[in-house]
Kinemage of the C-alpha trace (Angstrom):
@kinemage 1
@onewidth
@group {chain A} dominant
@subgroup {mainchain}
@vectorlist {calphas} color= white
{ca unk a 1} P -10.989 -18.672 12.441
{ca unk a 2} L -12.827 -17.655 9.330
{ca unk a 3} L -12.615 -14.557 7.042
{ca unk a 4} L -15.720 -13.197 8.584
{ca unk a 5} L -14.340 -13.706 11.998
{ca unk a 6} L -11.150 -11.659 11.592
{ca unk a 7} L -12.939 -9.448 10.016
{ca unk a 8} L -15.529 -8.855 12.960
{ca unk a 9} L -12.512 -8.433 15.112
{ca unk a 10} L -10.782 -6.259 12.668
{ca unk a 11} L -13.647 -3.850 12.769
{ca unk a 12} L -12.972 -3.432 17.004
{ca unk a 13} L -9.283 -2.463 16.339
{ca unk a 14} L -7.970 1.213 16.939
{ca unk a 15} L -7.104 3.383 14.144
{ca unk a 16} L -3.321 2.867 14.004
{ca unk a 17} L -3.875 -0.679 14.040
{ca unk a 18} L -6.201 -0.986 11.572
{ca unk a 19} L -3.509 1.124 9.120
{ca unk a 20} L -1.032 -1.270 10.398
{ca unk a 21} L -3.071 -4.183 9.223
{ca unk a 22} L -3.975 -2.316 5.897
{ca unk a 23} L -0.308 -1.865 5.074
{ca unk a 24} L 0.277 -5.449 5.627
{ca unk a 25} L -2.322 -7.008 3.551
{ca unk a 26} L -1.237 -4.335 0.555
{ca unk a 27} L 2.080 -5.534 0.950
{ca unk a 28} L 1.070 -9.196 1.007
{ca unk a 29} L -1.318 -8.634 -2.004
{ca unk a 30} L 1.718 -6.978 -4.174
{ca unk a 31} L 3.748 -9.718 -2.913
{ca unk a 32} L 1.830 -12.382 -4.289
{ca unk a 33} L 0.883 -10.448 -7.561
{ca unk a 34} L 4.265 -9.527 -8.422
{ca unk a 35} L 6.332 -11.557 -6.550
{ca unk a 36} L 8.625 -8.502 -5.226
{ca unk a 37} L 7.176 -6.054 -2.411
{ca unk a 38} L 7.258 -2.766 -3.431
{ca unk a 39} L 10.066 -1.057 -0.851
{ca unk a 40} L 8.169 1.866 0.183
{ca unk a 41} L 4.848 0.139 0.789
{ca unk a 42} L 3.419 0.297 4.094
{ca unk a 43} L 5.607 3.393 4.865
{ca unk a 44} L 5.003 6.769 5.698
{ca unk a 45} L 6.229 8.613 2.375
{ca unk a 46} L 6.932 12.475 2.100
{ca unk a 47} L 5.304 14.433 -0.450
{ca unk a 48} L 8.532 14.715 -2.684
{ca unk a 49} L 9.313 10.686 -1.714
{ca unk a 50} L 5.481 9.919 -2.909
{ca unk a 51} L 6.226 11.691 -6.219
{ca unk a 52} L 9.059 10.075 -6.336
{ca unk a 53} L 7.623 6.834 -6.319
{ca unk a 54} L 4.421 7.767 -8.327
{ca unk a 55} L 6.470 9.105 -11.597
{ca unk a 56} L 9.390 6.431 -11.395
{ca unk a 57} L 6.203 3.371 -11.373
{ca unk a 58} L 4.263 5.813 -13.668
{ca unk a 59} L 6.417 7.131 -16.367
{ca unk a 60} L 3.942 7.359 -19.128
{ca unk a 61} L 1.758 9.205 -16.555
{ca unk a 62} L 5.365 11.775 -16.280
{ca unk a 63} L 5.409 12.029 -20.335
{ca unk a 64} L 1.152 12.782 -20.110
{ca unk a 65} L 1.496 15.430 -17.674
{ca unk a 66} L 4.531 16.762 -19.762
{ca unk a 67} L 2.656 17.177 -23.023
């Protein structure tokens, strides 16, 4: 099956399954950048838990927003 292919069939998917799909292809992208998947991709995230995780990857961004 070809790229365009899934992606035609991609395009019939609900929603929730095309967020599903979405968090797996991040996850596999990050994976082969990086070579470690980040632990909280593909999940649903609290507000505190996505500030969490946005200032602990984004320190200078903490020490910006600081100044």
């Amino acid at each position: 099956m070809s790229a365009s292919e899934v992606i035609a069939e991609l395009k019939k998917l609900p929603l929730k399954d095309k967020e599903d799909v979405f968090a797996f292809l991040a996850q596999e992208v990050v994976t082969a950048r990086s070579g470690e998947a980040r632990p909280w991709l593909g999940k649903k995230l609290t507000f505190e838990e996505a500030c969490d995780v946005v200032f602990r990857e984004n320190r200078e961004l903490l020490g910006l927003l600081a100044k």
